[in-house]
C-alpha positions as CSV (number, residue, x, y, z in Angstrom):
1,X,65.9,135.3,31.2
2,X,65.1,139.2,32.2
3,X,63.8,140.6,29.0
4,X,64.0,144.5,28.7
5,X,62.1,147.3,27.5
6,X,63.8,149.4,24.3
7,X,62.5,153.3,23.1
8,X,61.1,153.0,19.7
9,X,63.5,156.7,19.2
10,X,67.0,155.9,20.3
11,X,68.7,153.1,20.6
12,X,70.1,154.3,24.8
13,X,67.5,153.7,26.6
14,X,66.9,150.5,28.1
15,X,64.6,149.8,31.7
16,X,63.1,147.1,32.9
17,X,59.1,146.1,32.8
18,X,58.1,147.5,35.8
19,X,59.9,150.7,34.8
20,X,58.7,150.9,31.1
21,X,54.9,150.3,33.3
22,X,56.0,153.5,35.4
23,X,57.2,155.9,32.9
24,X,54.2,155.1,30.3
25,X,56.3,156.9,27.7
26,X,60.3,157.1,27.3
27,X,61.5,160.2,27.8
28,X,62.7,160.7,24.2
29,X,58.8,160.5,23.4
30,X,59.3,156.8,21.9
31,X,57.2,153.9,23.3
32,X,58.6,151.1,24.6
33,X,59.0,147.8,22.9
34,X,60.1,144.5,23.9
35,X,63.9,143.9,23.1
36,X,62.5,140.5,21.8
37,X,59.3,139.3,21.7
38,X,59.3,136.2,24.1
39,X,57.2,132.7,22.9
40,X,55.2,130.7,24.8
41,X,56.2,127.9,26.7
42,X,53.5,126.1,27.3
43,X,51.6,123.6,24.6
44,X,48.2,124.8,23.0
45,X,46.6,121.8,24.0
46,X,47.8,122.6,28.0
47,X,45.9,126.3,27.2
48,X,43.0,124.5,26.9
49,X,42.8,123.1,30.8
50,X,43.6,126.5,31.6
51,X,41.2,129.5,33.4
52,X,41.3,133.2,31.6
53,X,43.6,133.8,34.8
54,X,45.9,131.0,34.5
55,X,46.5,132.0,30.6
56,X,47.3,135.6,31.5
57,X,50.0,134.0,34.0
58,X,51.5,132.5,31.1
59,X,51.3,135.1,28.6
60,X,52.4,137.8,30.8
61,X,55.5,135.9,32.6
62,X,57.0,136.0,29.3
63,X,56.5,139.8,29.4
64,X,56.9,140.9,33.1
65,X,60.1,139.2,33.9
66,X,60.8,141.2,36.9
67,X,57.7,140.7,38.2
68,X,57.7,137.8,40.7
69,X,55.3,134.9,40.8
70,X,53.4,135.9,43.7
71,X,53.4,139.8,42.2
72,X,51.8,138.8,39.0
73,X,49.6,136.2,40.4
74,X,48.3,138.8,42.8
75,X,48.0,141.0,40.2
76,X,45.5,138.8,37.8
77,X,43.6,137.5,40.4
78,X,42.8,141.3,41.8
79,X,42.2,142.3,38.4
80,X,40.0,139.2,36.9
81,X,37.3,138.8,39.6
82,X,34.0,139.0,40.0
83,X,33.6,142.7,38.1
84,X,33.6,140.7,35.0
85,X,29.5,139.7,34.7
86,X,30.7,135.8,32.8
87,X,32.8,133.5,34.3
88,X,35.2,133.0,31.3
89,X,35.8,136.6,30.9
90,X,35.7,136.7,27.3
91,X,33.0,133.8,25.8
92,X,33.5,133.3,22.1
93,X,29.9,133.3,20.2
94,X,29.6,132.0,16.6
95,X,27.2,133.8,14.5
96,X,27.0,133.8,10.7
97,X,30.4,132.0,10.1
98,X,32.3,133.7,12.3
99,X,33.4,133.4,16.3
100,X,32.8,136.6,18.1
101,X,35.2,137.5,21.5
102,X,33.1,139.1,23.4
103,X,35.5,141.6,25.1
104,X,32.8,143.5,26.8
105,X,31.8,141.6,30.0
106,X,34.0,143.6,32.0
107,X,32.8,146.6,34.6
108,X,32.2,149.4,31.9
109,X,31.6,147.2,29.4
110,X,34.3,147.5,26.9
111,X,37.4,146.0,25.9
112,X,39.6,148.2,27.7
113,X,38.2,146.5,30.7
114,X,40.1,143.5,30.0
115,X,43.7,145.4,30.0
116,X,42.7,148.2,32.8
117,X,41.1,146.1,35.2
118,X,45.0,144.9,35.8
119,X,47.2,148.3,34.9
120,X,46.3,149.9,38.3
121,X,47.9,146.6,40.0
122,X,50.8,146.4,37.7
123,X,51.8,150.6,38.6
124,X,51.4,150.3,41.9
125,X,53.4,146.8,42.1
126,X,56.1,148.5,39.6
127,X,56.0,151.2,42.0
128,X,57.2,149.3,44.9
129,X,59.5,147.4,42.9
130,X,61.6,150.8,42.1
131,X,61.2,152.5,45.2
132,X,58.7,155.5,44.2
133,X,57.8,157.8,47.0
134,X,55.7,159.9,44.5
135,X,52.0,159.7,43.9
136,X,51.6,158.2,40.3
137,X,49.3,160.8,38.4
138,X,47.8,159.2,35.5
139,X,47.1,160.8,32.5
140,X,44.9,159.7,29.9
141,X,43.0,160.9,26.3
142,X,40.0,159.1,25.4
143,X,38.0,158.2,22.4
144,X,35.1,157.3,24.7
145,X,36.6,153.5,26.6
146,X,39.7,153.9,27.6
147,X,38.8,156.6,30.0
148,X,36.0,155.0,31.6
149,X,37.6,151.6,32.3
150,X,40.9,153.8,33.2
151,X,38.4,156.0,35.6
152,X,37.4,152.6,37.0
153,X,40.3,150.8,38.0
154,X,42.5,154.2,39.4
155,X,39.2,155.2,41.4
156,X,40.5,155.7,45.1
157,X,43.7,153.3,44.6
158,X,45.9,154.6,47.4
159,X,49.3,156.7,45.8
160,X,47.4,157.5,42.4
161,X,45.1,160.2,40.8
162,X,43.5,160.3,37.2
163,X,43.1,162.9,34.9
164,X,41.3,162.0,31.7
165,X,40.6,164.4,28.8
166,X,38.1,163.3,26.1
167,X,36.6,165.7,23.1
168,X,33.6,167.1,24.1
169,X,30.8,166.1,21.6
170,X,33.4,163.6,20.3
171,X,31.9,160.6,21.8
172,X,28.6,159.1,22.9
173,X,26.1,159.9,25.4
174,X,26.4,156.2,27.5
175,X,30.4,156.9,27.2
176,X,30.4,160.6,28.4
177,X,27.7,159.9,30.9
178,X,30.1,156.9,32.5
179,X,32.4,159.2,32.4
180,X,30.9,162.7,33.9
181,X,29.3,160.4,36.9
182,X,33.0,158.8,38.0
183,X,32.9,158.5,41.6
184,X,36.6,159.0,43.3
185,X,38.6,161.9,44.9
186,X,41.4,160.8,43.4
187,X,39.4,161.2,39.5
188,X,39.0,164.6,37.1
189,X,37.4,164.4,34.1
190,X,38.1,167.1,31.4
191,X,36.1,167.5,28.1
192,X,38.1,169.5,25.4
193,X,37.1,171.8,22.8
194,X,38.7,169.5,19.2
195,X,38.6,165.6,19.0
196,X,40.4,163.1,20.2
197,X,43.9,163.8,18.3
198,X,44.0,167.0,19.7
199,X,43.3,165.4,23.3
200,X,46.0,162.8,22.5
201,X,48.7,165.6,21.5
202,X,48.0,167.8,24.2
203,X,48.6,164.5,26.8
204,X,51.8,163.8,24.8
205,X,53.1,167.8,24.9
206,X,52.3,167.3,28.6
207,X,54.5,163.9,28.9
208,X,57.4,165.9,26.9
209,X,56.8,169.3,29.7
210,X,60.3,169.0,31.6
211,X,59.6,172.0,33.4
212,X,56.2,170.9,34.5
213,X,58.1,167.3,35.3
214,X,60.5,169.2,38.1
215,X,57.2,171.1,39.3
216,X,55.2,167.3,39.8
217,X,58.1,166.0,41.4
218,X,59.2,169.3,43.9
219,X,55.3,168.7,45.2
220,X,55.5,165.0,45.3
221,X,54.2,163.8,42.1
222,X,54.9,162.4,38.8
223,X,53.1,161.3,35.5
224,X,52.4,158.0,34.5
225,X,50.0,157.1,31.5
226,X,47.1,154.3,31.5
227,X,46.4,155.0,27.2
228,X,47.6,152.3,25.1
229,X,50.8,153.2,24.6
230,X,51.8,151.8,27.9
231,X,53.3,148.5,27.3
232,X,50.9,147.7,30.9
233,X,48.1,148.0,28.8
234,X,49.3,146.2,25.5
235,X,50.6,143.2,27.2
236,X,47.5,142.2,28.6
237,X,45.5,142.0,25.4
238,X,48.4,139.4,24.0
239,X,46.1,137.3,26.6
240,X,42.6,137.2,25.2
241,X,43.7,136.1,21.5
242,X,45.6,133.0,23.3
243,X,42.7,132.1,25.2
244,X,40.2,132.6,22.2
245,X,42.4,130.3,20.5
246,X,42.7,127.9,23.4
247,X,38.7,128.3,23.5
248,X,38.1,127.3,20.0
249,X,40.6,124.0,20.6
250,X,39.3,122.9,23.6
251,X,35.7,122.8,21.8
252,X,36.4,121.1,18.9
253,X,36.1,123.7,16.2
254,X,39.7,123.8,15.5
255,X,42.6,121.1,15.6
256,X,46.0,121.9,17.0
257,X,48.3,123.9,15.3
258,X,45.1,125.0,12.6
259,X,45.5,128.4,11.7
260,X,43.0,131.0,11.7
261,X,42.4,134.7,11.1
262,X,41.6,137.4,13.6
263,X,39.7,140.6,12.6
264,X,40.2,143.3,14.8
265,X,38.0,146.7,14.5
266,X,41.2,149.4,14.9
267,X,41.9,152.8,16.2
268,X,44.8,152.9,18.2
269,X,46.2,150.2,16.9
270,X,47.1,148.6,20.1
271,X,44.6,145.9,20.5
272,X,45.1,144.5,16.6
273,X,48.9,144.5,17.7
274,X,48.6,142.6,20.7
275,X,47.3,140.1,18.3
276,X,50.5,140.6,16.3
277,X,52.5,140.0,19.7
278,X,50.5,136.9,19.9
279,X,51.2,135.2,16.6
280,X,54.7,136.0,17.2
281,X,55.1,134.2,20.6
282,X,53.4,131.0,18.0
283,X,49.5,131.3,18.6
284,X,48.7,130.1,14.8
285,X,47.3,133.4,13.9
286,X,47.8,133.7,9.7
287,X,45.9,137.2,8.8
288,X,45.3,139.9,11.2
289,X,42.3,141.9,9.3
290,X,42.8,145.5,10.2
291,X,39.4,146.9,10.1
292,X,38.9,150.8,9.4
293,X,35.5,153.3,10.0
294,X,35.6,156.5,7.3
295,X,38.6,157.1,9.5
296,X,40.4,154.9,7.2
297,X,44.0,156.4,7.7
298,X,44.8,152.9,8.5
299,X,43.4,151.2,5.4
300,X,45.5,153.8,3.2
301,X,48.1,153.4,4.9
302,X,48.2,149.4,4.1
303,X,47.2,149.6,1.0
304,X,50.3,152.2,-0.1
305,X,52.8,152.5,2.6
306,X,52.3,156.3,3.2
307,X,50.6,156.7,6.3
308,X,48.8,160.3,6.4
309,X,46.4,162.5,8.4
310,X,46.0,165.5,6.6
311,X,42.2,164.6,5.7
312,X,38.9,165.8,6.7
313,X,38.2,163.7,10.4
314,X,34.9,162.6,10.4
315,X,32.4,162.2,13.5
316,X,31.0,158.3,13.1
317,X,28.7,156.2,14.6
318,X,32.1,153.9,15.8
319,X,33.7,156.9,17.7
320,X,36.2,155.0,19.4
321,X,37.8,154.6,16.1
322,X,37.8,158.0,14.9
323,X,41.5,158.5,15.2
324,X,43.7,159.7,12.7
325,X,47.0,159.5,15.0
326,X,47.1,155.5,15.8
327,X,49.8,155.8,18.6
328,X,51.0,152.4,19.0
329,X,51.2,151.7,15.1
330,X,54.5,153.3,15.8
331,X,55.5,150.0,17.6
332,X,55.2,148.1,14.6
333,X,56.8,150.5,12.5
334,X,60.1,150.3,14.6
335,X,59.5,146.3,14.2
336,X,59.5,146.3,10.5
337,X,61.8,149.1,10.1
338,X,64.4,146.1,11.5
339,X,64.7,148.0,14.9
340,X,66.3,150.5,13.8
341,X,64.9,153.8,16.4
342,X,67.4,156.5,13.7
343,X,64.6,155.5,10.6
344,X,61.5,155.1,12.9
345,X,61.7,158.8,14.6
346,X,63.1,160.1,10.7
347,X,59.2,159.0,9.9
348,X,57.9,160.1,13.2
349,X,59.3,164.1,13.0
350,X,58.0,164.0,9.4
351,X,54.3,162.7,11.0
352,X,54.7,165.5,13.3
353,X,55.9,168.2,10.8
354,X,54.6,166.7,8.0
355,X,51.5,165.0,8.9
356,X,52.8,162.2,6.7
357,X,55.2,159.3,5.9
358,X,56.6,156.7,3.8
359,X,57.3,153.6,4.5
360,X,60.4,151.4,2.3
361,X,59.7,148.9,0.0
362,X,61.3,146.6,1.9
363,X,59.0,147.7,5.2
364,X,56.2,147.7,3.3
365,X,57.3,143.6,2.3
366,X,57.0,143.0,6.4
367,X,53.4,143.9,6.6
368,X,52.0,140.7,4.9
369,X,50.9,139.6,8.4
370,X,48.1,142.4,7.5
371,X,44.9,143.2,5.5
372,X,43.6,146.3,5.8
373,X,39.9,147.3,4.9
374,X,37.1,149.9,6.2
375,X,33.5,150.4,6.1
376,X,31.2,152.8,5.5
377,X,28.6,154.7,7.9
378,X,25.9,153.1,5.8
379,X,27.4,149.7,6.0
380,X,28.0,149.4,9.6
381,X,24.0,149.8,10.3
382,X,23.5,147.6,7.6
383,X,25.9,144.8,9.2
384,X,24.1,145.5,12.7
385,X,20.3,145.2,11.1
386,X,21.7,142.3,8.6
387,X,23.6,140.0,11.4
388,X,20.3,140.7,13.9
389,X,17.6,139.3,11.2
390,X,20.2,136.2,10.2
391,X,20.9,135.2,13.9
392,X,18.9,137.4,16.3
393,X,22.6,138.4,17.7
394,X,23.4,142.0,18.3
395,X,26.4,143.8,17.7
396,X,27.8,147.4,18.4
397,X,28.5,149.6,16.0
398,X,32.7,148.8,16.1
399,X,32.1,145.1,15.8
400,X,30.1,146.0,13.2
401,X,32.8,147.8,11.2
402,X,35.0,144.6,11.8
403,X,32.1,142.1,10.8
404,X,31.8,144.0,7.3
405,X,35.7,144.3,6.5
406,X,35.7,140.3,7.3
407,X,32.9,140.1,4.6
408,X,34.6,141.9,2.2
409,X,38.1,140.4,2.9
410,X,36.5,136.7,2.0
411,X,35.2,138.0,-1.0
412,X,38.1,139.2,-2.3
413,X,40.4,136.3,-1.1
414,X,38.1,133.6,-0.8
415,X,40.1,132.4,2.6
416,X,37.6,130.6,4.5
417,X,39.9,129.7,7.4
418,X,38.2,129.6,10.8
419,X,38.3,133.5,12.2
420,X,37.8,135.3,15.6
421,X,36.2,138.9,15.6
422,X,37.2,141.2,18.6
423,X,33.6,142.5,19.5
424,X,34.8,145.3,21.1
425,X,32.3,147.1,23.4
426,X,28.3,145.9,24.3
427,X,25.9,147.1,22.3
428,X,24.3,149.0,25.3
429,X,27.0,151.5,25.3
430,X,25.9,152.4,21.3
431,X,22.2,151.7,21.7
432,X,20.9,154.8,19.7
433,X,23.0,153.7,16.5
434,X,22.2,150.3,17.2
435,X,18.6,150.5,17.4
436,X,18.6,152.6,14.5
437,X,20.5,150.3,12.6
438,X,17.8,147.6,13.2
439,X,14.8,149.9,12.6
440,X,15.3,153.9,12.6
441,X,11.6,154.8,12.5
442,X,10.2,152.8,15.1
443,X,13.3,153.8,17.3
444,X,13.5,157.7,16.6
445,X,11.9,159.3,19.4
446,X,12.8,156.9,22.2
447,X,15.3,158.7,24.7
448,X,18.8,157.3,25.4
449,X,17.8,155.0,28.9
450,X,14.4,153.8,26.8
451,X,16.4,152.9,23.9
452,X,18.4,150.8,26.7
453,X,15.3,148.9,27.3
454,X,14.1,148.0,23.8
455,X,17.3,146.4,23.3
456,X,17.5,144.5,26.0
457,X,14.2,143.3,24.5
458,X,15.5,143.0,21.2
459,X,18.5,141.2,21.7
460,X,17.1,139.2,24.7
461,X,20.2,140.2,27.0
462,X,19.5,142.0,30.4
463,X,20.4,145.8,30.9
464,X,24.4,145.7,32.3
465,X,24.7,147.0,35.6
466,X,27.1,149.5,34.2
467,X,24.3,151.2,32.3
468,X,21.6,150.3,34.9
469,X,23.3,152.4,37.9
470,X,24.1,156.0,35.1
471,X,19.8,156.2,35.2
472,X,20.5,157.6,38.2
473,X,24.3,158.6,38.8
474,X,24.8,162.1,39.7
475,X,27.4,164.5,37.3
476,X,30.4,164.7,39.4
477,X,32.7,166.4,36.5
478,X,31.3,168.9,34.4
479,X,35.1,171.1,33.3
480,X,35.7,171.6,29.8
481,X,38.3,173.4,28.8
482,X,40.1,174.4,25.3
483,X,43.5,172.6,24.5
484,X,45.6,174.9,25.5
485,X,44.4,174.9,29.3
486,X,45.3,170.9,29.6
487,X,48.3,172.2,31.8
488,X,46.5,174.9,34.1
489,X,43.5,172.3,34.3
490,X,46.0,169.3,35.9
491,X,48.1,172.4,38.1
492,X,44.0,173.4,39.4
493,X,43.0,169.6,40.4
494,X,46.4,169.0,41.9
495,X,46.6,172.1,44.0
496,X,49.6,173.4,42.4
């Protein structure tokens, strides 16, 4: 059965898979949403004879249904090769009561990896499919990962450029450095004067530019987006939660059918609701702990049902969650507000004038699935320094933020039920908070690449290749621009 793609803002628009992975965003500014959300059809125990790539087949069949065999096939086994530095892709690791998906094994060592390693297959697949002459531009705000791992998979692929925009000073020195050394003439990297909401609006006012749209397409372009709000990069991530699960079966530490929780450190939203997507295609997820930096729009919003971002934003050691827009909670807002696209863009124009919403009761009832929490600066180091000294394993700085919400959510329920943590990047890519976290003073006046070597000492893991080869790598992007130049910055690197 072909399953179809709706807009989360009007109840018209209807496309296929490969054409939601095209267009990124729906022209009404919605995102695209599964009419239904498919199960899976294949037994738990059968998951557990299954490689990482032959669980993404079955995941993403149920998503990609005009996407043949041979297509998707092609497309995992491209994506899920030898750049990932394990063989399982994403190892599971228990430490101090908890099991830790390592998501961060991939070429730029985050979990983006595991969903852009595959986008630049899908697009140009989804391309062919619909008969694109145009090159696919793709555009892309960053919070520090997605734009590296985006940067990395577009990187020469024939028919595409890449233009990502990140806040300058807004994330760390390992992420802008992967980023400012991108090799590919195909790649533009654009700092921004504001943070990473003002990088993510300026993308979407770009998206919603009709005139610039006829411009693209008169000189043989058009825009496509690899941020999360592509349904290309959500449906993915439904994988590594399956294959956790699978994981934790096939070793023994769970029966069949055994529930457990998953605590996910959030943002975005997108990678927490790709877990959602999972427990509703019948993985036996019960919680999904929705962990929050100082950021904590998201906490506040779970706790009361009014979801607002008129607050200070603060700078944290866990930058890729300082977000006070979470794009793809909008998804799940359209879900609980019973589909209905009239209510959900009612509470989207008031985010937009507003900066705020409400939620109904009777939403607010659909959102048991979730537990929201956050943690402190101070907390996160202490989780880093307090995990290290228990176990000698290492964590960064966001799997930090998720390790302390877990603590505190035990305390306060006392569910002990077996629970996966997304560990969400390396620690390499935080090392200065990291080591800092373990020991400040004897750490303070290491630089950034000597810092890289006392870890790898400290945690007794080698230096990744992805941070070996930037000792090295050359600047090859050095624009920054204020927010109102996005435009005349994308017209300059396309030659228009």
């Amino acid at each position: 059965m072909e399953l179809f793609y709706k807009s989360t803002r009007s109840d018209d628009i209807k496309v296929t898979a490969s054409q939601a992975i095209l267009k990124g965003l729906s022209p009404d500014g919605g995102l695209f949403v599964p009419s239904t959300l498919p199960t899976l059809d294949v037994s738990l125990s059968d998951l557990t004879k299954m490689s990482y790539q032959e669980v993404a087949y079955v995941v993403m069949k149920q998503f990609l249904t005009d996407f043949t065999e041979e297509e998707l096939k092609n497309c995992i086994n491209r994506a899920y090769d030898e750049k990932f530095d394990t063989p399982e892709l994403a190892p599971l690791v228990k430490a101090d009561g908890a099991y830790y998906l390592e998501l961060f094994h991939g070429a730029t060592i985050a979990f983006k990896d595991m969903a852009l390693s595959i986008l630049p297959h899908l697009l140009i697949t989804s391309a062919r499919k619909n008969q694109v002459k145009n090159d696919i531009v793709i555009l892309t705000a960053t919070s520090g990962d997605t734009g590296k791992a985006a940067l990395a998979g577009f990187a020469d692929v024939e028919g595409t450029k890449i233009v990502v925009f990140y806040p300058k000073n807004g994330v760390s020195p390992i992420q802008e450095k992967q980023m400012v050394t991108q090799k590919g003439d195909n790649t533009k990297v654009i700092g921004i004067h504001g943070n990473f909401d003002d990088a993510q609006t300026g993308v979407k006012n770009i998206f919603g530019n009709k005139e610039l749209e006829k411009e693209l397409d008169a000189a043989g372009y058009q825009f496509s987006s690899a941020n999360s709000i592509n349904i290309g990069r959500l449906v993915p991530q439904v994988v590594y939660y399956v294959y956790s699960y699978a994981n934790l079966l096939k070793e023994g530490e769970i029966t069949e059918g055994e529930k457990i929780n998953v605590v996910v450190p959030t943002g975005n939203f997108g990678n927490i609701l790709a877990a959602y997507f999972a427990k509703h295609m019948g993985l036996p997820i019960d919680q999904l702990i929705c962990a929050s930096n100082e950021n904590k729009v998201l906490f506040d919003f779970f706790s009361t049902g009014c979801y607002d971002r008129n607050r200070d934003f603060k700078l944290t050691s866990s930058p890729s969650m300082d977000i006070l827009i979470s794009s793809n909670l909008e998804r799940l807002i359209y879900l609980i507000a019973g589909c209905d696209a009239k209510k959900n863009k009612e509470l989207m124009d008031a985010l937009k004038s507003a900066g705020k919403y409400e939620i109904t009761p009777d939403m607010k009832e659909k959102l048991a699935d979730f537990y929201g929490n956050y943690t402190s600066e101070a907390e996160t180091a202490e989780t880093i320094k307090d995990l290290y000294e228990k176990t000698g394993y290492v964590i960064d700085t966001h799997t930090a933020v998720a390790a302390n919400v877990y603590k505190k959510y035990v305390k306060e329920t006392k569910d002990t039920k077996k629970t996966v943590i997304a560990s969400t990047a390396s620690p390499f890519k935080f090392a200065r908070s990291v080591m800092d976290a373990i020991d400040a003073k004897k750490y303070d006046s290491l630089s950034d690449f000597e810092l890289v070597d006392e870890l790898s000492k400290v945690a007794n893991v080698a230096v990744p290749k992805a941070v070996e080869e930037l000792r090295t790598a050359p600047v090859r992007h050095n624009t920054v621009c204020e927010v109102n130049e996005m435009t005349d910055e994308i017209k300059k690197f396309l030659g228009l």
